[in-house]
C-alpha angles and dihedrals in degrees: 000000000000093000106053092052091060081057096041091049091038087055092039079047105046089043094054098040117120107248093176086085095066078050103048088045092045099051086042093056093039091052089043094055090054085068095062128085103206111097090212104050090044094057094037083051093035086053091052090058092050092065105050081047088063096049092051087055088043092059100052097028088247093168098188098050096044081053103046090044090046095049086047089057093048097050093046087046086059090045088053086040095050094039098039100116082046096059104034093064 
């Protein structure tokens, strides 16, 4: 009985969270990273605002965005993965 309460109110919980704040952190990261000059740090904080992109899509099954901002990670992954000995000097 307990039990099923702590899912009932985990469910109840995770349907009327408010996802607009992934969104909101996340435009205001990605927005941020576009004022640095440093190619890396603007991926690596590019890539943090992807992900709380994707979140945000996750949580109202927003498809294209969970795509795009996946794409985006992956692309900035390749970029860490091509340009690694460069960046660990």
């Amino acid at each position: 009985m307990v039990k099923e309460l702590k899912l009932d109110y985990l469910k109840t919980y995770l349907i009327s969270m408010n996802w607009e704040i992934f969104g909101y952190i996340g435009t205001v990261i990605v927005l941020y990273s576009f004022l640095i000059e440093s190619i890396f740090r603007l991926r690596l904080i590019n890539s943090i605002g992807s992900m709380f992109w994707i979140v945000y899509g996750i949580g109202i099954m927003a498809w294209p965005t969970i795509i795009v901002n996946s794409c985006v990670l992956m692309i900035h992954s390749i970029w860490f993965i091509k340009h690694r000995k460069k960046w660990l000097r």
